[in-house]
DOZAVO-476983 format. One record per atom (N, C-alpha, C): residue number from 1; residue in one letter; atom name; x negated, y negated, z negated. Coordinates in Angstrom, 1 decimal. Example, Ala and Ser with C-alpha at 12.3 -4.5 7.8 and 13.67 -1.06 7.14 Angstrom:
<rec><num>1</num><residuo>A</residuo><atomo>N</atomo><u>-13.2</u><v>5.7</v><w>-7.8</w></rec>
<rec><num>1</num><residuo>A</residuo><atomo>CA</atomo><u>-12.3</u><v>4.5</v><w>-7.8</w></rec>
<rec><num>1</num><residuo>A</residuo><atomo>C</atomo><u>-13.2</u><v>3.3</v><w>-7.8</w></rec>
<rec><num>2</num><residuo>S</residuo><atomo>N</atomo><u>-12.8</u><v>2.2</v><w>-7.1</w></rec>
<rec><num>2</num><residuo>S</residuo><atomo>CA</atomo><u>-13.7</u><v>1.1</v><w>-7.1</w></rec>
<rec><num>2</num><residuo>S</residuo><atomo>C</atomo><u>-12.9</u><v>0.0</v><w>-7.9</w></rec>
end
This chain:
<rec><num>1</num><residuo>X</residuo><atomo>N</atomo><u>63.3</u><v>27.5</v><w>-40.4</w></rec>
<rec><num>1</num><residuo>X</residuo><atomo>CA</atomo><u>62.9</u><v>28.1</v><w>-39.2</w></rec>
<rec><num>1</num><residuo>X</residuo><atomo>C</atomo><u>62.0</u><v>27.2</v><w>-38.4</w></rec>
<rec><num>2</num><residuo>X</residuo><atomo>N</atomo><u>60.7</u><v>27.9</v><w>-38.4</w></rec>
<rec><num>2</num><residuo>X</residuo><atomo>CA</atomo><u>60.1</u><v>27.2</v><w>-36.9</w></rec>
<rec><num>2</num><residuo>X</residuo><atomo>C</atomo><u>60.5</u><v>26.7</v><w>-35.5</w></rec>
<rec><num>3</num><residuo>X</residuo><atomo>N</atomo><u>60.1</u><v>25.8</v><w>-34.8</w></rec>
<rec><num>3</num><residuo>X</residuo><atomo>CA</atomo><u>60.2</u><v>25.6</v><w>-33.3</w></rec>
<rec><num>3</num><residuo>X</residuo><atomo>C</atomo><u>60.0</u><v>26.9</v><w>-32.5</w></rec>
<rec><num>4</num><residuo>X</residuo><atomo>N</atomo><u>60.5</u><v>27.1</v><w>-31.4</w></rec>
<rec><num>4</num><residuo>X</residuo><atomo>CA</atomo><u>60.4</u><v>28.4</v><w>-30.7</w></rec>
<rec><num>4</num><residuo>X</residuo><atomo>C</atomo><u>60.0</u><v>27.9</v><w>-29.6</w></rec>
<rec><num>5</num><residuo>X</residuo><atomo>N</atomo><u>59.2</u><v>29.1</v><w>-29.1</w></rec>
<rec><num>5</num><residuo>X</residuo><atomo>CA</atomo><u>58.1</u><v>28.1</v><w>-27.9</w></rec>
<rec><num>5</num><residuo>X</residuo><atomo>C</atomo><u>59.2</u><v>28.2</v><w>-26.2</w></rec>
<rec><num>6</num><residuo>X</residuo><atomo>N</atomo><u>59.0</u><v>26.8</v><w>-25.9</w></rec>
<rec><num>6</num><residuo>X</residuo><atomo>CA</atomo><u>59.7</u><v>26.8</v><w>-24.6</w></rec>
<rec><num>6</num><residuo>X</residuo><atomo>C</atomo><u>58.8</u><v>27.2</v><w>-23.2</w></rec>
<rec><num>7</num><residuo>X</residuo><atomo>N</atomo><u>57.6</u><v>26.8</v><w>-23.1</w></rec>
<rec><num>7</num><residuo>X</residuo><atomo>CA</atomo><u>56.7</u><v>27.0</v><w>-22.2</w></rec>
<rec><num>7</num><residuo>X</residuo><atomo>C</atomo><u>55.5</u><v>27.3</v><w>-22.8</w></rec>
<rec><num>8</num><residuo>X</residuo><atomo>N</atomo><u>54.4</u><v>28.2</v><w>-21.5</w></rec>
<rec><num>8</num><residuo>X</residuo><atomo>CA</atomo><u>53.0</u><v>29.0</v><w>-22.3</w></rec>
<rec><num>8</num><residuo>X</residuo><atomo>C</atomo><u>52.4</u><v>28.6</v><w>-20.9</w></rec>
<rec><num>9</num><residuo>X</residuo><atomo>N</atomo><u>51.1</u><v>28.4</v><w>-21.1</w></rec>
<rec><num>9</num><residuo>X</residuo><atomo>CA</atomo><u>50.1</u><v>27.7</v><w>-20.4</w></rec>
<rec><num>9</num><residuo>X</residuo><atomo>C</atomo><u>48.9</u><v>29.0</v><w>-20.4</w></rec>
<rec><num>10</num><residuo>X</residuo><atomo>N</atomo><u>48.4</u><v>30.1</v><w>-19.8</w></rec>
<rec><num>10</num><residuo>X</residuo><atomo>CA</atomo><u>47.1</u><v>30.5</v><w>-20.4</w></rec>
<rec><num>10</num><residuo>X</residuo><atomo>C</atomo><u>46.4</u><v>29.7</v><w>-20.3</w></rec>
<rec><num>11</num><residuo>X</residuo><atomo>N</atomo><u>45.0</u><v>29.8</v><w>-20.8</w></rec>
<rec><num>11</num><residuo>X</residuo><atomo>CA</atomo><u>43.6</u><v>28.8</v><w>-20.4</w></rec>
<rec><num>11</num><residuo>X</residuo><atomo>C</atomo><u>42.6</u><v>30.1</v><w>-20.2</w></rec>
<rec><num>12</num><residuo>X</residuo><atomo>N</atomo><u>41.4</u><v>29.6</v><w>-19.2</w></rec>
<rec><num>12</num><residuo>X</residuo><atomo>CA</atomo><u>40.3</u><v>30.3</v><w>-19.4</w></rec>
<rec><num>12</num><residuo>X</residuo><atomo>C</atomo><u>39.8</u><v>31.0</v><w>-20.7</w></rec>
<rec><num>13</num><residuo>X</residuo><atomo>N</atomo><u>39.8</u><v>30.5</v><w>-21.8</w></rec>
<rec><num>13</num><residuo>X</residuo><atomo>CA</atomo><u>38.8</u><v>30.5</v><w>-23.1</w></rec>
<rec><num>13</num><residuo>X</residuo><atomo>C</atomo><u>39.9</u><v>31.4</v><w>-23.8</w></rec>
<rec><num>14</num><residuo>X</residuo><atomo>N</atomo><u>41.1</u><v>32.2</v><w>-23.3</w></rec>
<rec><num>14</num><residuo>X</residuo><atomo>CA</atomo><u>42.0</u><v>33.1</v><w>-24.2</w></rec>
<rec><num>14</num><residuo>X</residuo><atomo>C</atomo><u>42.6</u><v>32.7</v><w>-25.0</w></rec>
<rec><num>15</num><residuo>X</residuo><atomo>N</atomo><u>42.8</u><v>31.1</v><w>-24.9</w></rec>
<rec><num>15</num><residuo>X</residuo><atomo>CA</atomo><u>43.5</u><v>30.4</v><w>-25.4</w></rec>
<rec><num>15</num><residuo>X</residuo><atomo>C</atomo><u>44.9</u><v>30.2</v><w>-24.8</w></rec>
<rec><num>16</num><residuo>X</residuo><atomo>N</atomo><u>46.3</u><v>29.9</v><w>-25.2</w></rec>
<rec><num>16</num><residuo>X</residuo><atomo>CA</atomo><u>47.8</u><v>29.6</v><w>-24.7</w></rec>
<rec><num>16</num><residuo>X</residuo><atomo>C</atomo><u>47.6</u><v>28.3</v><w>-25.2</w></rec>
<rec><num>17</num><residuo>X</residuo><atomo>N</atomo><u>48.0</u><v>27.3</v><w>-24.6</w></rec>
<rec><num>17</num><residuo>X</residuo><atomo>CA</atomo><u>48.9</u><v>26.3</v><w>-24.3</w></rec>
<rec><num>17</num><residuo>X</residuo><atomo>C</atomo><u>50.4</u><v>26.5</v><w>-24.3</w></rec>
<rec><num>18</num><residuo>X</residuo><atomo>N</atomo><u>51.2</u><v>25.6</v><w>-25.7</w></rec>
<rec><num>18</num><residuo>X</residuo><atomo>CA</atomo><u>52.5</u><v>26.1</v><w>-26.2</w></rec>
<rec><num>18</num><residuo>X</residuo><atomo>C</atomo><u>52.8</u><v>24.8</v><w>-25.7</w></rec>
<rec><num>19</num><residuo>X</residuo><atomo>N</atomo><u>54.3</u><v>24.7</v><w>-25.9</w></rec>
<rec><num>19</num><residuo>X</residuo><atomo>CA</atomo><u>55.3</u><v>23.8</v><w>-25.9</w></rec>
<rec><num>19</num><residuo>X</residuo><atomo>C</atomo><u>56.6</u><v>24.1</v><w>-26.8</w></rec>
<rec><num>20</num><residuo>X</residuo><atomo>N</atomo><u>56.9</u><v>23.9</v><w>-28.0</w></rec>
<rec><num>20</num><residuo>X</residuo><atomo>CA</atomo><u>57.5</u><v>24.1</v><w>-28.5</w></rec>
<rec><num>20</num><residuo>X</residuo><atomo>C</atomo><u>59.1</u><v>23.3</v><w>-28.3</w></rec>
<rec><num>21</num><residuo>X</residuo><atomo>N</atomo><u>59.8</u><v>23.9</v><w>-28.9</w></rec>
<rec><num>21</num><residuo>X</residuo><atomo>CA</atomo><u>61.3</u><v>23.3</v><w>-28.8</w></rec>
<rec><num>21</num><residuo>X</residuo><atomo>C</atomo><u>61.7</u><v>21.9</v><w>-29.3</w></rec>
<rec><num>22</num><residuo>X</residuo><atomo>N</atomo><u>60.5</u><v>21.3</v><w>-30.1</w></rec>
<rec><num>22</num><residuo>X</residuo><atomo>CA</atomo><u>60.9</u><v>20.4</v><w>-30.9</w></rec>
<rec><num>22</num><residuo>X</residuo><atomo>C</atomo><u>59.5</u><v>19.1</v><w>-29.8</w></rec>
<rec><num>23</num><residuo>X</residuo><atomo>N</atomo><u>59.2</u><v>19.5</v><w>-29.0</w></rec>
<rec><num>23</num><residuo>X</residuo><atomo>CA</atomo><u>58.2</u><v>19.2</v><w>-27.9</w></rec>
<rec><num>23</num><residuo>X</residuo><atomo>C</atomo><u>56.9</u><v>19.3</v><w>-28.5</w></rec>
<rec><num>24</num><residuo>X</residuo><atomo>N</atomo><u>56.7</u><v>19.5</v><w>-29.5</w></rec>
<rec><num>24</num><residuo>X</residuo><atomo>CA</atomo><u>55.1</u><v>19.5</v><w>-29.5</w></rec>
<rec><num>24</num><residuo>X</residuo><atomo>C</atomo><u>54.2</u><v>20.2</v><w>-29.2</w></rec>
<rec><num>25</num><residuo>X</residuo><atomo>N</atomo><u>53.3</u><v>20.1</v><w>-28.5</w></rec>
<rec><num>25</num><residuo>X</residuo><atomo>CA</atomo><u>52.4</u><v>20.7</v><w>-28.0</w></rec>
<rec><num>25</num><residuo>X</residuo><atomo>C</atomo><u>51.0</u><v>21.3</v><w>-28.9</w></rec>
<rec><num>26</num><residuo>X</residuo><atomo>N</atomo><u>50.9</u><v>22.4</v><w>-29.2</w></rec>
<rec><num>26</num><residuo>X</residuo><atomo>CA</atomo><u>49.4</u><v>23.1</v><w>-29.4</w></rec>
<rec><num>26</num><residuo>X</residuo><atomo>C</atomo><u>49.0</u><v>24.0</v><w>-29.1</w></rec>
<rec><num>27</num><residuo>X</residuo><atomo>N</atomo><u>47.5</u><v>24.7</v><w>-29.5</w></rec>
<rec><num>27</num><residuo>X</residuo><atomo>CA</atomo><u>46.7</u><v>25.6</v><w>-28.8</w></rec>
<rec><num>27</num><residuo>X</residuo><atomo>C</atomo><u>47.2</u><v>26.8</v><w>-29.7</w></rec>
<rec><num>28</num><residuo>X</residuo><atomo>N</atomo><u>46.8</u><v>28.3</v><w>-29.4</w></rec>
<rec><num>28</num><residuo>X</residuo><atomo>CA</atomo><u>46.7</u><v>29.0</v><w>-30.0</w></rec>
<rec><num>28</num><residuo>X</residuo><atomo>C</atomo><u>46.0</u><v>30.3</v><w>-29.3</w></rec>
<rec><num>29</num><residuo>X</residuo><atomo>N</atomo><u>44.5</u><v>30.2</v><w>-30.1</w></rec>
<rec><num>29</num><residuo>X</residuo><atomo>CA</atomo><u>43.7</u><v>31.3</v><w>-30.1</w></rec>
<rec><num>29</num><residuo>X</residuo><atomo>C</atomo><u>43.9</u><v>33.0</v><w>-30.3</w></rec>
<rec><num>30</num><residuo>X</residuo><atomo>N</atomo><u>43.9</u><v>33.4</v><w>-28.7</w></rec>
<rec><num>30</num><residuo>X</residuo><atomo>CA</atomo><u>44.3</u><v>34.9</v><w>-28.9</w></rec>
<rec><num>30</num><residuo>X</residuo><atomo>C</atomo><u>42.8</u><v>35.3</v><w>-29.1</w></rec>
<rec><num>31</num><residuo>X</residuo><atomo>N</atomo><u>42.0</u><v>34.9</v><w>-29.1</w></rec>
<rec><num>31</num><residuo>X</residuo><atomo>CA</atomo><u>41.0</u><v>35.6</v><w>-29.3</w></rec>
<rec><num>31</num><residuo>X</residuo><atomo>C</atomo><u>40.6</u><v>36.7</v><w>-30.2</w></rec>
<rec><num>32</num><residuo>X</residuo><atomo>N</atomo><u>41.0</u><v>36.3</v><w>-31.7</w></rec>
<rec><num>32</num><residuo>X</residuo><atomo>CA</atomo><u>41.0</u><v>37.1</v><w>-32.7</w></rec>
<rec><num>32</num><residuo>X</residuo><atomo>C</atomo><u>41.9</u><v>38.3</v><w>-32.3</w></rec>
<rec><num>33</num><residuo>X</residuo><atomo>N</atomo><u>42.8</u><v>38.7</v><w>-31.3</w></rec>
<rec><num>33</num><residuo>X</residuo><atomo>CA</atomo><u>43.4</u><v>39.8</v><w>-31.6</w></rec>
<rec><num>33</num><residuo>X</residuo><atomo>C</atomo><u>42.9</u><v>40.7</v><w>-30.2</w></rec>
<rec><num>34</num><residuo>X</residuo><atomo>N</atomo><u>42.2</u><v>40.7</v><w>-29.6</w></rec>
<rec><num>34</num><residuo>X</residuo><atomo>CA</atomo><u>42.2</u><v>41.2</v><w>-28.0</w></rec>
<rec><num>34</num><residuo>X</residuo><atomo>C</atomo><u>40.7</u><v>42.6</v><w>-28.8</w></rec>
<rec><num>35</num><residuo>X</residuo><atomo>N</atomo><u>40.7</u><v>42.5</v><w>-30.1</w></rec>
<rec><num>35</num><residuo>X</residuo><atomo>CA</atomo><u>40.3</u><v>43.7</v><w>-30.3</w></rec>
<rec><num>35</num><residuo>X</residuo><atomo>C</atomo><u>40.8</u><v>44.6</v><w>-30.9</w></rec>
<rec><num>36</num><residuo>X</residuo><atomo>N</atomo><u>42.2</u><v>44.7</v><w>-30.9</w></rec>
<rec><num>36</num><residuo>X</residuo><atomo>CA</atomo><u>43.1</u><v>44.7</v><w>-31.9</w></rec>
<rec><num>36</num><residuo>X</residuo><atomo>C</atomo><u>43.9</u><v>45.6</v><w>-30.8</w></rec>
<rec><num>37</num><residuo>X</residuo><atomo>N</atomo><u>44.5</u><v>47.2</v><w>-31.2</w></rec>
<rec><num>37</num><residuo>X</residuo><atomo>CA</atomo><u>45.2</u><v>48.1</v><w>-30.4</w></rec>
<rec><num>37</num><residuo>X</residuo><atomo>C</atomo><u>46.1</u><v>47.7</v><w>-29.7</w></rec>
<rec><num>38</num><residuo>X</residuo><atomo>N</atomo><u>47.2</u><v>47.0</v><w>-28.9</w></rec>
<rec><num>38</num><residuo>X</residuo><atomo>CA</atomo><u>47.7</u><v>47.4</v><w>-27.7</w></rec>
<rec><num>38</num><residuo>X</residuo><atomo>C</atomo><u>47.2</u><v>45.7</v><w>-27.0</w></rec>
<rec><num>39</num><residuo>X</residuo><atomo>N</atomo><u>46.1</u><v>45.0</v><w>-27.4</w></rec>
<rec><num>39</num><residuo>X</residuo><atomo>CA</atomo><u>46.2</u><v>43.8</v><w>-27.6</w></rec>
<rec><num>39</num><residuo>X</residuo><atomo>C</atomo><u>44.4</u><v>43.8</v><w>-26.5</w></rec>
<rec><num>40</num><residuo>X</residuo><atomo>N</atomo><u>44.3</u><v>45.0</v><w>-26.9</w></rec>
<rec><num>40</num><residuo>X</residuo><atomo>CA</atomo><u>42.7</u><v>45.1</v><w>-26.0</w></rec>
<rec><num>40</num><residuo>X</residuo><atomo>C</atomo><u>42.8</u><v>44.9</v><w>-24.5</w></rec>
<rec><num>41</num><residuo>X</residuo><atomo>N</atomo><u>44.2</u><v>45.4</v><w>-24.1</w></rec>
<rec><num>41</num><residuo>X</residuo><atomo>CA</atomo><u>44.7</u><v>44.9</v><w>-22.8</w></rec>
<rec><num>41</num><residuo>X</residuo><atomo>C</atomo><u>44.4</u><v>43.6</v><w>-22.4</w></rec>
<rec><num>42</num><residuo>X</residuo><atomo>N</atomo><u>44.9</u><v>43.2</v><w>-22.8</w></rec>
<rec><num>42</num><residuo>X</residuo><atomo>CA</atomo><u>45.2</u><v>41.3</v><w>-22.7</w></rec>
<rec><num>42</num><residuo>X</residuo><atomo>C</atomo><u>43.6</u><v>40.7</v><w>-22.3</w></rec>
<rec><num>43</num><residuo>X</residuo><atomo>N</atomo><u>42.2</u><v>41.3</v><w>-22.1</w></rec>
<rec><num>43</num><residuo>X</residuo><atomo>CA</atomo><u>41.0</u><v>41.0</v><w>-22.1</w></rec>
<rec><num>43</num><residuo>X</residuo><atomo>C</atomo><u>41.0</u><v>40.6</v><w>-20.5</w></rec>
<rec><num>44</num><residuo>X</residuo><atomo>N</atomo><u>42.0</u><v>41.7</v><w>-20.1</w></rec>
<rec><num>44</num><residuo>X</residuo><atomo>CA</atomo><u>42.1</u><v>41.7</v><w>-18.3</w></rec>
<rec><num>44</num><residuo>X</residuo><atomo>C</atomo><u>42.6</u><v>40.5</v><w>-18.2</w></rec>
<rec><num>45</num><residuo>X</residuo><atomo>N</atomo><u>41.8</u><v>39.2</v><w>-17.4</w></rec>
<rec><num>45</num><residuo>X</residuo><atomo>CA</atomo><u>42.5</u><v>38.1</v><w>-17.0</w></rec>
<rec><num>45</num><residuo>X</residuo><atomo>C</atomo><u>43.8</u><v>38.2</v><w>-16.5</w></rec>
<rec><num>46</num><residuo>X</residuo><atomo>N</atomo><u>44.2</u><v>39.0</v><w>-15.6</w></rec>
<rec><num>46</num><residuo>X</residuo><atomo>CA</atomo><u>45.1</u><v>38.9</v><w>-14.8</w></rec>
<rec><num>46</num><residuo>X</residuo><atomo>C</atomo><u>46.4</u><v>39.1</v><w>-15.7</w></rec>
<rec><num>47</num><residuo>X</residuo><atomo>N</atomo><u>46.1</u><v>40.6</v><w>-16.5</w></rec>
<rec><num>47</num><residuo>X</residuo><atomo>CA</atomo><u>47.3</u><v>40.8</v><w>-17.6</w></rec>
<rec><num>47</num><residuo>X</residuo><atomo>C</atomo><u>47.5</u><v>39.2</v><w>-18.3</w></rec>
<rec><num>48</num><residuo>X</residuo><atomo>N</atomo><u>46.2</u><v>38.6</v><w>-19.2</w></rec>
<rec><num>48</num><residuo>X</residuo><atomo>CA</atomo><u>46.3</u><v>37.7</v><w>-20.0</w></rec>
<rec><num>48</num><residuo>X</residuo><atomo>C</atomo><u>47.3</u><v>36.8</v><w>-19.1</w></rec>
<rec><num>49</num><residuo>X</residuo><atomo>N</atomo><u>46.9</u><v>36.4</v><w>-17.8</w></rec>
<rec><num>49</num><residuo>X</residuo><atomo>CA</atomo><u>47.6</u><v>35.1</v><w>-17.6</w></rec>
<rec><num>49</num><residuo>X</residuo><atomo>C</atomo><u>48.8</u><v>35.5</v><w>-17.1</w></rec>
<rec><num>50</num><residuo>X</residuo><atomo>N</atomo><u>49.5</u><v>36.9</v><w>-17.3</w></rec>
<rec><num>50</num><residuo>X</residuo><atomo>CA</atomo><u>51.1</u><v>37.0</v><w>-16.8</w></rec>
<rec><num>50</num><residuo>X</residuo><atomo>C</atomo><u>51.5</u><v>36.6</v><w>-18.3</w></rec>
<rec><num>51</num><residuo>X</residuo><atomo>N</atomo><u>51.8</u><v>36.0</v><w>-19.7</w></rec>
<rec><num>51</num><residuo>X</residuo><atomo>CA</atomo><u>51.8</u><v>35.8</v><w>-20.3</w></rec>
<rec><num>51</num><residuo>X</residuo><atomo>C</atomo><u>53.5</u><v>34.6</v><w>-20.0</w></rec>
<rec><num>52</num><residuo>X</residuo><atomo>N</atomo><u>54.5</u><v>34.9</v><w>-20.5</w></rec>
<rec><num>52</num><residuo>X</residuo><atomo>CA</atomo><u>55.6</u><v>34.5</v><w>-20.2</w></rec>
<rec><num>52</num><residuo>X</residuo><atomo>C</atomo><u>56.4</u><v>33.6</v><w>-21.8</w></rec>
<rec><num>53</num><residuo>X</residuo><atomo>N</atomo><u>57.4</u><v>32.6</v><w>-21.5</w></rec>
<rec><num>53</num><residuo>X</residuo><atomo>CA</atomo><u>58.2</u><v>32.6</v><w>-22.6</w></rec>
<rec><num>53</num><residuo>X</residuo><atomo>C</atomo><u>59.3</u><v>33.3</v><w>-22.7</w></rec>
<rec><num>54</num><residuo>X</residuo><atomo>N</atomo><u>59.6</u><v>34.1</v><w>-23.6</w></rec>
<rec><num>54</num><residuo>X</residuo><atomo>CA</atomo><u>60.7</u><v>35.4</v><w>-24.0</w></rec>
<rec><num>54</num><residuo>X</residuo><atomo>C</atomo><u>61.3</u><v>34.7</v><w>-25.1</w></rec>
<rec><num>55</num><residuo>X</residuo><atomo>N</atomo><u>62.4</u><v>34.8</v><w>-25.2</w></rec>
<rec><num>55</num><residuo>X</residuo><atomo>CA</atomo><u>63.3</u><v>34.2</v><w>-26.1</w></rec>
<rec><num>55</num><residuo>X</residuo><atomo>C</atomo><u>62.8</u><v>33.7</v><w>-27.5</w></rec>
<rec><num>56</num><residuo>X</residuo><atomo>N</atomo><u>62.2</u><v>32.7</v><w>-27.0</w></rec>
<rec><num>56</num><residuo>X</residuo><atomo>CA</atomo><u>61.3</u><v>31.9</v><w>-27.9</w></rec>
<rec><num>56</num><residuo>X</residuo><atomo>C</atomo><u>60.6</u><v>32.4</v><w>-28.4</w></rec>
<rec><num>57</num><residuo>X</residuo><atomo>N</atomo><u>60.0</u><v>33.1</v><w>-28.0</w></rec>
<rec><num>57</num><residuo>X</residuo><atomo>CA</atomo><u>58.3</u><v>33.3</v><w>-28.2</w></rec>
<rec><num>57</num><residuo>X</residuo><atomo>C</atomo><u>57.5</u><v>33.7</v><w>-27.4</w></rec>
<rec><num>58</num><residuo>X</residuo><atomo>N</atomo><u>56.9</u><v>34.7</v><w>-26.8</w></rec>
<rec><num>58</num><residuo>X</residuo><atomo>CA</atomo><u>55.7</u><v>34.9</v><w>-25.5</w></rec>
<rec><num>58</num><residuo>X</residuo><atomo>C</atomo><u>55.9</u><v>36.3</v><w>-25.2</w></rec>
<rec><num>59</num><residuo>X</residuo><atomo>N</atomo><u>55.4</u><v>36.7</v><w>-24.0</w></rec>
<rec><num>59</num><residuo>X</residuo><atomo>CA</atomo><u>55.5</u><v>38.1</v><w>-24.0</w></rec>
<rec><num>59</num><residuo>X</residuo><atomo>C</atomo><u>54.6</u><v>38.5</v><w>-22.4</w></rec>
<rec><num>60</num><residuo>X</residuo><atomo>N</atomo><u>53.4</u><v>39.5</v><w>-22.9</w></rec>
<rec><num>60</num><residuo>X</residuo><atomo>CA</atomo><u>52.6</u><v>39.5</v><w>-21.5</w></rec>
<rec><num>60</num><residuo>X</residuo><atomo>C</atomo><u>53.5</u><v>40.8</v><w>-20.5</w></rec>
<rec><num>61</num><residuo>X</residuo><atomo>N</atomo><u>53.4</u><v>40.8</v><w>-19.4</w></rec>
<rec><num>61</num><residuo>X</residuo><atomo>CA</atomo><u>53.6</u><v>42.5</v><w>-18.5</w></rec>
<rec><num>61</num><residuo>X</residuo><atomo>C</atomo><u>53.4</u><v>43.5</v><w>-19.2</w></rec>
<rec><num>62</num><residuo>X</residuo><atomo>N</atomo><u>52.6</u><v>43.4</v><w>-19.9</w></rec>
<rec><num>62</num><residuo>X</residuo><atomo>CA</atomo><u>52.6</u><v>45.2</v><w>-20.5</w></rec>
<rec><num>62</num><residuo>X</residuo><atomo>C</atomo><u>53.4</u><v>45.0</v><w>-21.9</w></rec>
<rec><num>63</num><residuo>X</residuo><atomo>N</atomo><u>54.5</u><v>44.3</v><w>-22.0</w></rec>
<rec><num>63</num><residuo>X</residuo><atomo>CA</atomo><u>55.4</u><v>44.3</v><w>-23.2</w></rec>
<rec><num>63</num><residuo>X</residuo><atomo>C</atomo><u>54.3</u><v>42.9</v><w>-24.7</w></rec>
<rec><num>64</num><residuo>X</residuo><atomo>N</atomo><u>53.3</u><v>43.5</v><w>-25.0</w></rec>
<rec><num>64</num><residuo>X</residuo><atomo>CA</atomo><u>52.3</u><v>42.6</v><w>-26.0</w></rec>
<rec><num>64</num><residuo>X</residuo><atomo>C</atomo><u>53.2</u><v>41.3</v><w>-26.1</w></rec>
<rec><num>65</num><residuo>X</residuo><atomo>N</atomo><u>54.0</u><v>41.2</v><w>-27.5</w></rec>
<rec><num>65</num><residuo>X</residuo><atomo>CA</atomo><u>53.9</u><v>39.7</v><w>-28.0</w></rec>
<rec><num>65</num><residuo>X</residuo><atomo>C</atomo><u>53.6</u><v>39.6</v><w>-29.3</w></rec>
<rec><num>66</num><residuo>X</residuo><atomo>N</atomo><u>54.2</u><v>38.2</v><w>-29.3</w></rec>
<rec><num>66</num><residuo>X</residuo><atomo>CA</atomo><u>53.7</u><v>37.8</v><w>-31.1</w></rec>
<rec><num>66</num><residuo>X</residuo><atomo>C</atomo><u>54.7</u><v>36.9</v><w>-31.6</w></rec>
<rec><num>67</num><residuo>X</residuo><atomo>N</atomo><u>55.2</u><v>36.8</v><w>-32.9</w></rec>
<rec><num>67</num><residuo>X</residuo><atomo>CA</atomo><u>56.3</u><v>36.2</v><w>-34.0</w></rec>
<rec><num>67</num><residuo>X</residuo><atomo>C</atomo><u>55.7</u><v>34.9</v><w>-33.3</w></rec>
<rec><num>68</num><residuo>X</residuo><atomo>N</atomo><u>57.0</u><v>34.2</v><w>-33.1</w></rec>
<rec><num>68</num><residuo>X</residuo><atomo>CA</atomo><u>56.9</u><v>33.1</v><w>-32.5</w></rec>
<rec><num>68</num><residuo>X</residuo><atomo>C</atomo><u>56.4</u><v>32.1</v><w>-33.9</w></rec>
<rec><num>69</num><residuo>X</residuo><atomo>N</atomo><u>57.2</u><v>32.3</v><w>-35.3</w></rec>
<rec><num>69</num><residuo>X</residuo><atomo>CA</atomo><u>56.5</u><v>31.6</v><w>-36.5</w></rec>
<rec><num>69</num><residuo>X</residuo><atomo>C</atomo><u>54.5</u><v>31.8</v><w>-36.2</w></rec>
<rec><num>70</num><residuo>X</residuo><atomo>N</atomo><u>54.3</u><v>33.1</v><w>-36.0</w></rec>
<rec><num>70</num><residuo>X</residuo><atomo>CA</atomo><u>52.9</u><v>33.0</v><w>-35.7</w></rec>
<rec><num>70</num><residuo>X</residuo><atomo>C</atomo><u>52.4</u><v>32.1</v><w>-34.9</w></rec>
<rec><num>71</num><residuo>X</residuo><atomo>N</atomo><u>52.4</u><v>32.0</v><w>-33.9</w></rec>
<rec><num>71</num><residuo>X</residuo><atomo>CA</atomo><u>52.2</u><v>31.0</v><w>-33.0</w></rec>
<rec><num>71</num><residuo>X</residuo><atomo>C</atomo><u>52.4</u><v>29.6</v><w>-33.5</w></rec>
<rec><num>72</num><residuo>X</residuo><atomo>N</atomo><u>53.6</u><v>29.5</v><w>-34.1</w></rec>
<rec><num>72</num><residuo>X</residuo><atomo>CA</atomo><u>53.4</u><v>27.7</v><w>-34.4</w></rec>
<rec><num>72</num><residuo>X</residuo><atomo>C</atomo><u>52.3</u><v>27.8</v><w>-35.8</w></rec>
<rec><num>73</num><residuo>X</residuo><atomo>N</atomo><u>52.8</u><v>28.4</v><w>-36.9</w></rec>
<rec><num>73</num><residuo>X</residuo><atomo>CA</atomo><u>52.2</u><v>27.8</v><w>-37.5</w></rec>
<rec><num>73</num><residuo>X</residuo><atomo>C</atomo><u>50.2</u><v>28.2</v><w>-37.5</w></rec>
<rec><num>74</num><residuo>X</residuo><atomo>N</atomo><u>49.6</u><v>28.9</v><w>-36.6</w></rec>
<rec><num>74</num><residuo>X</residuo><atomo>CA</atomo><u>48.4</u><v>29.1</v><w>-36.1</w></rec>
<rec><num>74</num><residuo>X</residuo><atomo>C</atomo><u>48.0</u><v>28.4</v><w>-35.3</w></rec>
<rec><num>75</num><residuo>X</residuo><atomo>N</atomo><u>48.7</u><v>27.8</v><w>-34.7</w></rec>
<rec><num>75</num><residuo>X</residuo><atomo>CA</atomo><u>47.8</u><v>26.8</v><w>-33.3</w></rec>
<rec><num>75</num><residuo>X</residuo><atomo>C</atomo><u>47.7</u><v>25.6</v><w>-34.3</w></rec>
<rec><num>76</num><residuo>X</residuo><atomo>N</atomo><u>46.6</u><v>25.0</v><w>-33.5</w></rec>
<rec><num>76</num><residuo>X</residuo><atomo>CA</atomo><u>46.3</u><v>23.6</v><w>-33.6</w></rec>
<rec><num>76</num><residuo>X</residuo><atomo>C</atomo><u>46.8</u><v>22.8</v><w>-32.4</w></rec>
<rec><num>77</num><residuo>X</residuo><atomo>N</atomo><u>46.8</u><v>21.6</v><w>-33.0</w></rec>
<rec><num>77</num><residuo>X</residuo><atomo>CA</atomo><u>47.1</u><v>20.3</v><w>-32.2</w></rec>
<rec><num>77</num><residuo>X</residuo><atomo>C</atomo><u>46.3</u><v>19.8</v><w>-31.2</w></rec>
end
């Protein structure tokens, strides 16, 4: 089993800033998905940066998350 993310950072560029359980820190590009059905939301800054950690993984206001394995093993360092 992967690390589960403890803290989420948005950034400008629709990028999250993770912190995983095992502490390490990487990036992970939502970009690829914000054209992608319930995920087109997430383009709205404001939705993007309610962007929360949910029982080790992410979760924005309008419900939108993702497999927390997603997340680690996609981001970069």
């Amino acid at each position: 089993m992967n690390p589960r993310i403890k803290k989420v950072k948005p950034n400008p560029d629709y990028t999250l800033t993770l912190t995983f359980t095992n502490d390490e820190v990487k990036v992970f590009d939502v970009k690829p998905y914000l054209g992608k059905g319930i995920f087109r939301e997430l383009k709205d800054t404001g939705l993007f940066n309610s962007v929360r950690p949910f029982l080790g993984s992410i979760q924005w206001k309008n419900g939108q998350d993702l497999c927390p394995d997603t997340l680690y093993m996609e981001s970069i360092k």
